[in-house]
C-alpha positions as CSV (number, residue, x, y, z in Angstrom):
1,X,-40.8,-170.9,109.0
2,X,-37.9,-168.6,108.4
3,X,-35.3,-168.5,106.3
4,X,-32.4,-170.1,105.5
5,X,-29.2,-168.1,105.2
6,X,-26.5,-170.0,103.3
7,X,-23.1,-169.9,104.6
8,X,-21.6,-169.0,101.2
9,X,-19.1,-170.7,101.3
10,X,-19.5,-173.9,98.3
11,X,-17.3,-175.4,96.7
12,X,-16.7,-175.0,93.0
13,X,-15.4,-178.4,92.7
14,X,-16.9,-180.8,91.5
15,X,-17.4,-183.9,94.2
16,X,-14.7,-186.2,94.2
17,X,-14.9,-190.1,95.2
18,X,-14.5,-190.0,98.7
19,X,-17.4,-187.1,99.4
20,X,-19.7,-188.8,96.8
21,X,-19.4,-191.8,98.8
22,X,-20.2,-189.9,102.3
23,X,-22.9,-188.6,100.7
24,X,-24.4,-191.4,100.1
25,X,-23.4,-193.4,103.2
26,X,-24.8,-193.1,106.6
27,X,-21.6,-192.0,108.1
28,X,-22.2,-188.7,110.4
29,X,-20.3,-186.2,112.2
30,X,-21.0,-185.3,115.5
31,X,-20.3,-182.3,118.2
32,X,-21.6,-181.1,121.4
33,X,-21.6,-177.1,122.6
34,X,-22.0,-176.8,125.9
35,X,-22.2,-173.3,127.8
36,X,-20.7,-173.9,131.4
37,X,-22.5,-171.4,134.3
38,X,-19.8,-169.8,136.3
39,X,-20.2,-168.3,140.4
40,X,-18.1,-167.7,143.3
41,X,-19.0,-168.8,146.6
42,X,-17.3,-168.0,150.4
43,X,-15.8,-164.9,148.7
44,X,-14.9,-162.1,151.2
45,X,-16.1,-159.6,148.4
46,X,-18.4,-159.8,145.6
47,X,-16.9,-161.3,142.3
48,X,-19.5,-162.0,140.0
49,X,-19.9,-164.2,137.0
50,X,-18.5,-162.0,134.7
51,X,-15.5,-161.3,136.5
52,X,-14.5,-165.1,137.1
53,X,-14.9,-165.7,133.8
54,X,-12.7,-163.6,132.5
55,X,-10.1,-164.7,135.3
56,X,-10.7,-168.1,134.1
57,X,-9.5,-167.1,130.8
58,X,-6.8,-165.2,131.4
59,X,-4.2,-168.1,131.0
60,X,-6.1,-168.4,127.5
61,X,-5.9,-164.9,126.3
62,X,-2.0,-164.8,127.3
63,X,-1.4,-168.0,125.1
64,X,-3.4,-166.8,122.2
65,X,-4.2,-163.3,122.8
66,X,-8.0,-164.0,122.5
67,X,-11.0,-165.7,124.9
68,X,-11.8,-167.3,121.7
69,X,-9.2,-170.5,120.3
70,X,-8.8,-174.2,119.4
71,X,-7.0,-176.9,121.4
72,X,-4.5,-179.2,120.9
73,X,-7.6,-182.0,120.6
74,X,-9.1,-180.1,117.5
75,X,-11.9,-178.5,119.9
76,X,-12.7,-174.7,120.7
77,X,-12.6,-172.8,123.9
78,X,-14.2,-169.5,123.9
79,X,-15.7,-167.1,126.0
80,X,-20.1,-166.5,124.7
81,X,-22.3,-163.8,125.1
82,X,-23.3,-163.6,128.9
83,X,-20.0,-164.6,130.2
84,X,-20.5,-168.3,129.5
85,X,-17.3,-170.5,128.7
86,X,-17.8,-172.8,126.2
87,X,-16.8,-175.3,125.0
88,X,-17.3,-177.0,121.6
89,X,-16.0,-180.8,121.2
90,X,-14.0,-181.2,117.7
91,X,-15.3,-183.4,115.6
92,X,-16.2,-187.2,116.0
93,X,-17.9,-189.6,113.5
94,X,-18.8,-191.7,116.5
95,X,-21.1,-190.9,119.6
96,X,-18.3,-192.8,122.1
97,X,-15.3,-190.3,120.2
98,X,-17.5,-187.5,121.1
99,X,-18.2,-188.7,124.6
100,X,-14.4,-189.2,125.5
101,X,-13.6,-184.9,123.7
102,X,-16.8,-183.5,125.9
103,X,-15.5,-185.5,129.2
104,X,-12.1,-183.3,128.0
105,X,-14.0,-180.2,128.5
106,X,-15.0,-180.8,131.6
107,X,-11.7,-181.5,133.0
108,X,-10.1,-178.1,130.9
109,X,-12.7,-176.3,132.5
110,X,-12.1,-177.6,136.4
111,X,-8.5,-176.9,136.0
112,X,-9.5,-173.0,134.1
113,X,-11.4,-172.7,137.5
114,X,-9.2,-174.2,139.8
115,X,-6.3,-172.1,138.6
116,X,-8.5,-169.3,139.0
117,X,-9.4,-170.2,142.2
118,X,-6.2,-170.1,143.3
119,X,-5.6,-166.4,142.1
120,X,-8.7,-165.5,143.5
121,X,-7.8,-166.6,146.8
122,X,-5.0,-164.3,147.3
123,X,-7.3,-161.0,146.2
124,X,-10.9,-161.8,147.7
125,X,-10.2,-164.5,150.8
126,X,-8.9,-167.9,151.6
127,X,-12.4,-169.4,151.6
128,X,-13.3,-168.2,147.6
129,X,-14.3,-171.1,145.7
130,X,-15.1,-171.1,141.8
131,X,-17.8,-173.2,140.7
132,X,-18.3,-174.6,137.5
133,X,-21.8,-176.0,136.2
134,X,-22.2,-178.1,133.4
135,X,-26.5,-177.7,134.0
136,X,-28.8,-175.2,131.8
137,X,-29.9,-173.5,134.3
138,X,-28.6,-170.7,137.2
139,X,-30.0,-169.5,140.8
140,X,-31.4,-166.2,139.2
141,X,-33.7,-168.3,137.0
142,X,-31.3,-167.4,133.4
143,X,-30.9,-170.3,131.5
144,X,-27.7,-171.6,129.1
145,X,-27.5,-174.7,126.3
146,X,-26.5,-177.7,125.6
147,X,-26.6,-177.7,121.5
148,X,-26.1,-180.7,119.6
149,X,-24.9,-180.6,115.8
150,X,-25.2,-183.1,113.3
151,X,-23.5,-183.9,110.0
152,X,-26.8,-184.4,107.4
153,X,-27.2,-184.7,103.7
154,X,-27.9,-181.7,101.9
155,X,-30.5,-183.0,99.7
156,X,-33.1,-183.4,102.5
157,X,-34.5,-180.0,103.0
158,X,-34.0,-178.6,106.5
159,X,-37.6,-178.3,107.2
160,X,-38.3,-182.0,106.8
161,X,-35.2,-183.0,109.3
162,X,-36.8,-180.3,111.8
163,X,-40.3,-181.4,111.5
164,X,-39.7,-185.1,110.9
165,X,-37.0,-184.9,114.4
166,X,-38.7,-182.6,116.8
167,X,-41.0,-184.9,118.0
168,X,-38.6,-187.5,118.9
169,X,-36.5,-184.7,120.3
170,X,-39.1,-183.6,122.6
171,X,-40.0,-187.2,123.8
172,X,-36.5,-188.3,123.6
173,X,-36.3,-186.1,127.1
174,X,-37.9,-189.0,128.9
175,X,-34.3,-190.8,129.1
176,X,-32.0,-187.9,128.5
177,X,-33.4,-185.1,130.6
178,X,-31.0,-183.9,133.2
179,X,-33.6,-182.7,136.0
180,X,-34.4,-179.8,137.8
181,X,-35.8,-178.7,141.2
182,X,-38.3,-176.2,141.1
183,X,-41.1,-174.4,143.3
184,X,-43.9,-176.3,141.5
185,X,-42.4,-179.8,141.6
186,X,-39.6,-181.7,140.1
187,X,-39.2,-181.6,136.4
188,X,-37.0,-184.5,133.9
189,X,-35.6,-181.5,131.9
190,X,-34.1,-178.1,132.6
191,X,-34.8,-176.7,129.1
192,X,-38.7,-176.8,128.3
193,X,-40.0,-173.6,130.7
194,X,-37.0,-171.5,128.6
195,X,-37.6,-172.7,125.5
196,X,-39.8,-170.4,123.0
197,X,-40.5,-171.7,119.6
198,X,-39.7,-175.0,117.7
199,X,-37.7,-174.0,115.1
200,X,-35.7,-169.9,114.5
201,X,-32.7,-169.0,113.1
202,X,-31.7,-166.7,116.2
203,X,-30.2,-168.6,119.4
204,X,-29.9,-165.5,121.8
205,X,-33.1,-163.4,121.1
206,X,-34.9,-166.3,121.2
207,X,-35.0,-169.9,122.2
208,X,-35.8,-172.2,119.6
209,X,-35.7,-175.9,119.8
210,X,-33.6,-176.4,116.4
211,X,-31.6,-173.7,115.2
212,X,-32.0,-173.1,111.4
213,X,-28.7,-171.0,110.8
214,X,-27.3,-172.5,107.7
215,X,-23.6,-173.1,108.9
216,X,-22.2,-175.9,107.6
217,X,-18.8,-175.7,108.3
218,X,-18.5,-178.3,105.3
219,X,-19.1,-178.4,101.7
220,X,-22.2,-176.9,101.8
221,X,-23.0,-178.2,98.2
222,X,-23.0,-181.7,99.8
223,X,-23.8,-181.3,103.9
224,X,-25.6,-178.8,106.0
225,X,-25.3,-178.9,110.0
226,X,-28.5,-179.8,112.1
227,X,-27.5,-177.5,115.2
228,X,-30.1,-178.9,118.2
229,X,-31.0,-176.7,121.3
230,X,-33.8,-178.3,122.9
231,X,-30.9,-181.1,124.9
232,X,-29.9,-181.0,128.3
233,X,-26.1,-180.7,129.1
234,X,-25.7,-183.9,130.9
235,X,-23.4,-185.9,133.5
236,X,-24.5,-189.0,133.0
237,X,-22.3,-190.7,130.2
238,X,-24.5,-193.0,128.9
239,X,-27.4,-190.6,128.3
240,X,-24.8,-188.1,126.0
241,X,-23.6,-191.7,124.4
242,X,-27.8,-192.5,124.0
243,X,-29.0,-189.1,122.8
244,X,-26.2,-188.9,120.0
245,X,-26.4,-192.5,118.9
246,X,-30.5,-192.8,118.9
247,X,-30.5,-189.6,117.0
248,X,-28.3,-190.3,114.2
249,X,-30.1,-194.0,113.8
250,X,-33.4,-191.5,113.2
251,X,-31.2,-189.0,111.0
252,X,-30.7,-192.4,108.7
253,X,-34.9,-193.4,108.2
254,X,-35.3,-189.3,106.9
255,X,-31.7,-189.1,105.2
256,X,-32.7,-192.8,102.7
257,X,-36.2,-191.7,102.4
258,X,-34.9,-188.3,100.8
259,X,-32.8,-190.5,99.2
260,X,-35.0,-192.8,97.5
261,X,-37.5,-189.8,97.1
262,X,-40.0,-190.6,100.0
263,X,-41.9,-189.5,103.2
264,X,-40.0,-190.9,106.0
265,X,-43.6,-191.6,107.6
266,X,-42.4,-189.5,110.6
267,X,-44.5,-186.7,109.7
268,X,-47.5,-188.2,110.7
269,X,-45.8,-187.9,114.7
270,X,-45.9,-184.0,114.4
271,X,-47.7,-182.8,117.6
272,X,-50.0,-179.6,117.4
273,X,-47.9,-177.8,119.6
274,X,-44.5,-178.6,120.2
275,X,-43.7,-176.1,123.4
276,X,-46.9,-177.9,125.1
277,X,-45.4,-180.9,124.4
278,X,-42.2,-180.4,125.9
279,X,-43.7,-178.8,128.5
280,X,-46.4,-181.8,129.4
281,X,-43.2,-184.1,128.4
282,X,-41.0,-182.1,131.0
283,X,-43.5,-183.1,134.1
284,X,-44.8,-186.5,133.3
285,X,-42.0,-188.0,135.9
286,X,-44.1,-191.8,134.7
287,X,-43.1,-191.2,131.1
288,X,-47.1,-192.9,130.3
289,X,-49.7,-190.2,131.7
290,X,-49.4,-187.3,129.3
291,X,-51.9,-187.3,126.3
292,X,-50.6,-185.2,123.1
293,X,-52.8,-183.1,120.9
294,X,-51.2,-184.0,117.3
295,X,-50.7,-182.1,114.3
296,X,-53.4,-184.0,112.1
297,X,-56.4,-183.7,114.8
298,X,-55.9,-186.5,117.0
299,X,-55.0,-187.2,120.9
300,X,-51.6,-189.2,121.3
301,X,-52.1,-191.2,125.1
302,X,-49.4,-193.0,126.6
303,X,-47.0,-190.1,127.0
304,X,-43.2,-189.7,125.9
305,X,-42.8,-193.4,126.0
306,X,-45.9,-194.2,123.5
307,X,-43.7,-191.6,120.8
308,X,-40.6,-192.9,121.7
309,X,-42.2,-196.7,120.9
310,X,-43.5,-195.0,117.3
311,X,-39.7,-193.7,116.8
312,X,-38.3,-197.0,118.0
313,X,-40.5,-199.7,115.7
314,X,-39.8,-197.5,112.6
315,X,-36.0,-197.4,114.0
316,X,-35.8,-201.5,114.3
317,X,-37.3,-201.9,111.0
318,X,-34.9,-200.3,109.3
319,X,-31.7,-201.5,110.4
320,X,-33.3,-204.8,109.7
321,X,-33.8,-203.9,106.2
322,X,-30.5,-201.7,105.8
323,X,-28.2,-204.2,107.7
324,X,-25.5,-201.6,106.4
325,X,-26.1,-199.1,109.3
326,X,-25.5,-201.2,111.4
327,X,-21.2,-200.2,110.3
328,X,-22.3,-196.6,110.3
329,X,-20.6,-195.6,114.0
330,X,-17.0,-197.2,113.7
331,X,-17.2,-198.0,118.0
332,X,-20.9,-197.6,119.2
333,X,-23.2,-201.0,118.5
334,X,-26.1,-200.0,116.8
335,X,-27.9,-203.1,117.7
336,X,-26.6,-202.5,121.4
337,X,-28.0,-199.4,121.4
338,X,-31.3,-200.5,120.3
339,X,-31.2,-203.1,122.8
340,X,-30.7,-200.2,125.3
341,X,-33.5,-198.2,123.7
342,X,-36.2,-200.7,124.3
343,X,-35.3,-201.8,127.7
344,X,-35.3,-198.1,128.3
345,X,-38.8,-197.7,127.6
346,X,-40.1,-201.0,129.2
347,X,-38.6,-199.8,132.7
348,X,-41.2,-196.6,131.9
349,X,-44.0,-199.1,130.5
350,X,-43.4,-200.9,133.6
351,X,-43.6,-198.5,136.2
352,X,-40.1,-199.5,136.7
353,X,-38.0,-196.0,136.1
354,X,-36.3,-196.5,139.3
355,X,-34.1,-199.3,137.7
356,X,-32.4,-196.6,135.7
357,X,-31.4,-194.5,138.2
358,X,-27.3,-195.2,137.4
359,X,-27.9,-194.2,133.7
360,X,-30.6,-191.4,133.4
361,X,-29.9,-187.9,135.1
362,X,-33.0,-187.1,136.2
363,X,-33.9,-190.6,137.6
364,X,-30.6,-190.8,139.4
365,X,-31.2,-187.2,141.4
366,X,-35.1,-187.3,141.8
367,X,-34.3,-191.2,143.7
368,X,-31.5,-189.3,145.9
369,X,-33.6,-186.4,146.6
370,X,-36.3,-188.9,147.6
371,X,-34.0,-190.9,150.1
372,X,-33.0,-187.6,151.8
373,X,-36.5,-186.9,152.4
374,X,-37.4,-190.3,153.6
375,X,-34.5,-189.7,156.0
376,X,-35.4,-186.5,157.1
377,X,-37.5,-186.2,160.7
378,X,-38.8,-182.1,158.5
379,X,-39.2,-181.2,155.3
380,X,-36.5,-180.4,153.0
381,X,-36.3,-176.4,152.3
382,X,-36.2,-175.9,148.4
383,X,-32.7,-174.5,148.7
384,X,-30.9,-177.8,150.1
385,X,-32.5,-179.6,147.4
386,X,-30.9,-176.6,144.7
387,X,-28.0,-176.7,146.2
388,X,-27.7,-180.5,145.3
389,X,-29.0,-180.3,142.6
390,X,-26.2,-177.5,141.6
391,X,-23.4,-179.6,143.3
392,X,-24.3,-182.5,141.0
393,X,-23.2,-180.5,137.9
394,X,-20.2,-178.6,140.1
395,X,-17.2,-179.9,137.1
396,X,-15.1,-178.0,139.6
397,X,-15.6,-178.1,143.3
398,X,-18.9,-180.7,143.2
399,X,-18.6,-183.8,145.7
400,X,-21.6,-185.8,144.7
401,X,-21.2,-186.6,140.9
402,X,-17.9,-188.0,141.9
403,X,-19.5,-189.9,145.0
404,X,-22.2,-191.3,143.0
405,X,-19.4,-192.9,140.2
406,X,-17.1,-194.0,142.6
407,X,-20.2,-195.9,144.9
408,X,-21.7,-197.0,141.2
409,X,-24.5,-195.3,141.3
410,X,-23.8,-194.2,138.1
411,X,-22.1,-195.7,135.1
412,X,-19.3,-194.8,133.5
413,X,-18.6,-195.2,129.9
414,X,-15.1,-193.7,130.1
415,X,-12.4,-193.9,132.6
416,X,-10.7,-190.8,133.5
417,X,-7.4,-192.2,131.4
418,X,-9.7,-191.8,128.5
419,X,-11.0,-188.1,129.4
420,X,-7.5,-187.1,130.0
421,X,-6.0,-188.6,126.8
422,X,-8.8,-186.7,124.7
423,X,-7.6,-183.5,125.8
424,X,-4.7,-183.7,123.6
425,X,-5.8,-186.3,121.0
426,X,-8.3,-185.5,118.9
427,X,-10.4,-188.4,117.2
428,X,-8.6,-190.0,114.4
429,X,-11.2,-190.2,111.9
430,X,-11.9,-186.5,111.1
431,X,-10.6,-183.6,110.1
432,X,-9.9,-182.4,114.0
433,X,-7.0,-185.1,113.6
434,X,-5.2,-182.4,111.0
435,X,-6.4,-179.2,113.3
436,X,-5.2,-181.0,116.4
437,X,-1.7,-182.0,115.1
438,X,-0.9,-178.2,113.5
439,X,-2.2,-176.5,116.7
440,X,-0.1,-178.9,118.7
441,X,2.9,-178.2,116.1
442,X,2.4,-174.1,116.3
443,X,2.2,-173.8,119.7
444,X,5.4,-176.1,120.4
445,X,7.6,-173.7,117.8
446,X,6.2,-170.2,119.1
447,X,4.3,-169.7,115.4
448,X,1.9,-167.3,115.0
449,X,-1.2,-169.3,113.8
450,X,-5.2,-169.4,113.6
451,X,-7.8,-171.4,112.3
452,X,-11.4,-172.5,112.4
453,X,-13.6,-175.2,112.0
454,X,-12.7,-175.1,108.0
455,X,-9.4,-173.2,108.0
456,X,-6.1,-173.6,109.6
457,X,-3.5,-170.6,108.9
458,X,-0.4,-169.9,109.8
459,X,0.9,-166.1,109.6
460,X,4.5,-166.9,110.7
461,X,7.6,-167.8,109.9
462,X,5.3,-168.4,106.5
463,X,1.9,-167.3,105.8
464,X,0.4,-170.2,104.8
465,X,-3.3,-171.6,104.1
466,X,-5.8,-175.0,104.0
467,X,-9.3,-175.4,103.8
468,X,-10.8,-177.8,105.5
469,X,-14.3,-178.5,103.7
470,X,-14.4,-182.5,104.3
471,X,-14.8,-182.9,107.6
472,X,-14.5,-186.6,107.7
473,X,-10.9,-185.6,106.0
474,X,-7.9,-187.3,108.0
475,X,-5.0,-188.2,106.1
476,X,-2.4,-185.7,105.3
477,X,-2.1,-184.6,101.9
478,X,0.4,-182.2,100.4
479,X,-0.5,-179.1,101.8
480,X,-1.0,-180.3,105.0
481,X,2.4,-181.8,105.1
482,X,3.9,-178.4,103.4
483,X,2.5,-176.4,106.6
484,X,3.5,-178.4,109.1
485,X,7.2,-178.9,107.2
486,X,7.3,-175.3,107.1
487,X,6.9,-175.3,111.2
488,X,9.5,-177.4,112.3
């Protein structure tokens, strides 16, 4: 197990009313990273990845002189290593909040590549079209992430939430996986062949399942962040709503047993090997038919679905008993989403998967790719089923996402109203509220400005600066209102 390196960064303080009481509730914070793949097709000379980027950023860097900055919604754009933009949703204390500022990105990044598009046009041909994939995966076989982060309790030791979690993470790929086309077959997740160890502190030198950097980008005294790698990036709305929303009810059973000074029980789920797992999870298409050599010596049967239905009992029980998580998410119905749990994994039990095709990525292109073949007089080449599979996560110049939602085929969660208000309004309930409103305030009076995900400065007409430590802080205090007074 490596290390943990401590951000540094606590507070001398000590903790007043408000964080002793998020520290003891079952309130959570959640984000989603996601690193977009970037190629030019119909070019009449060659512009790679690299290049597009960077012309997709160029309205960026002339704004704020950097490929690296925060939005008027509280969340940052940036240009990563590899010539990936990312983008990182602010911060949301409910799954259905995050939902509505990651549907955001994808709309800032189709208009980033349109407008590059159009600029492009004029230098390398007419037919030059910029595409955009929100997938994990590129034609050259290099793969990209999807990281989740969670707001947990610092007095549950990191290991336990890694070893406790990874199981249900692995298994949890059964209705969150976004699918892939391959040589050897079809596969319900595009992570598991690139994925290296369970559990590292790097994220570029290797490719762990749980990152175990120790950035809270809170009071670190009080929270740490659970940064998770091992998730797809994912179209479907209700699978991002599903995979935050089930994880956080789990984050509750290990958060109260630390708590009260217990095992969770979840330990007993550890498998033997977690890449086989997630590799044997990865092509078990039924969800019942892989067996699981465990960490204590036995054989798990009944595949992702018989973990899951471990996860899900111990789940149920507890919301019975703590009827107070059931207010934890301020939109999302816990009991709704239990609801959807279970039916979830009857339709697998059943032999029914089909019946979530408008829901679950991978169920919703493996049934499409199936029809087309069923149609087809020859066999499909391998490429027209990549290129598909690619046009599905097109954010930018993809047709069949958009044909499936508008046929209902798939279900939407959020209406485009919704995903274009978010670009500008940040959830109300966090701390992105007070980054969103001064970013929104220094760009409208020409300030000079920067900030983080714990900081917001201004360097002119004043030099001026707030922490940010509390991320579940909204109201304006003092300081806040002294900043933004000295703007305007």
């Amino acid at each position: 197990m490596p290390q943990l390196r401590d951000s540094g960064n606590h507070s001398s303080a000590p903790f007043d009313a408000e964080t002793l009481h998020e520290v003891h509730s079952f309130a959570r914070i959640f984000g989603i990273e996601t690193e977009y793949g970037v190629s030019v097709t119909g070019a009449d000379m060659v512009c790679d990845a690299s290049q597009t980027a960077m012309m997709m950023f160029q309205p960026i860097v002339a704004s704020a002189r950097s490929t690296n900055t925060y939005i008027e919604n509280g969340s940052r754009l940036y240009l990563d290593v590899g010539s990936h933009p990312e983008y990182a949703t602010s911060e949301a204390r409910d799954p259905m909040d995050a939902l509505a500022v990651d549907a955001a990105g994808e709309l800032v990044m189709r208009d980033l590549a349109l407008d590059a598009q159009q600029r492009l046009r004029a230098t390398h041909g007419p037919r030059a079209t910029v595409h955009v994939f929100k997938n994990n995966v590129d034609s050259a076989g290099h793969s990209f992430g999807c990281h989740e982060n969670y707001l947990v309790r610092r007095f549950v030791p990191l290991e336990v939430i890694e070893h406790e979690l990874l199981p249900f993470l692995i298994t949890r790929q059964l209705f969150t996986g976004a699918g892939r086309v391959t040589e050897s077959g079809f596969q319900i997740t595009q992570r598991a062949d690139f994925l290296d160890e369970a559990v590292s502190s790097a994220t570029t030198r290797s490719r762990p399942m749980v990152n175990t950097r120790d950035e809270p980008h809170a009071d670190p005294d009080a929270f740490r962040r659970l940064h998770v790698i091992i998730g797809d990036s994912n179209r479907s709305q209700w699978a991002t709503m599903m995979k935050l929303a089930t994880t956080h009810l789990v984050l509750c059973v290990i958060e109260q047993a630390g708590r009260e000074g217990r095992e969770s029980g979840f330990s007993r789920f550890a498998f033997a090997d977690a890449g086989a797992a997630n590799r044997a999870v990865s092509r078990d298409m039924s969800g019942v038919t892989a067996s699981f050599d465990m960490a204590d010596g036995s054989t798990l049967q009944g595949g992702a679905v018989a973990m899951q239905e471990r996860y899900l009992q111990a789940v149920e029980q507890f919301v019975d008993e703590h009827p107070e998580v059931a207010s934890s998410l301020p939109r999302t119905n816990v009991h709704d989403v239990l609801r959807q749990w279970r039916n979830t994994l009857e339709a697998f039990r059943s032999g029914n998967a089909n019946a979530l095709g408008d829901r679950v990525d991978w169920v919703c292109k493996y049934r499409l790719f199936e029809a087309l073949r069923a149609r087809s007089s020859a066999d499909l080449p391998l490429s027209k089923l990549e290129q598909l599979d690619l046009d599905y996560h097109d954010v930018a110049n993809g047709a069949l996402y958009a044909s499936l939602l508008r046929r209902g085929a798939l279900r939407s969660l959020i209406d485009g109203r919704e995903a274009q208000k978010a670009r500008t309004i940040p959830p109300a309930d966090t701390r992105a509220a007070l980054r969103g409103r001064f970013v929104s305030a220094a760009k409208s009076h020409g300030a000079q400005y920067s900030c983080d995900w714990t900081r917001l400065s201004l360097h002119a007409p004043r030099k001026m600066d707030m922490v940010l430590l509390d991320p579940f802080q909204c109201r304006e205090n003092e300081d806040f209102q002294a900043m933004i007074g000295a703007l305007e």
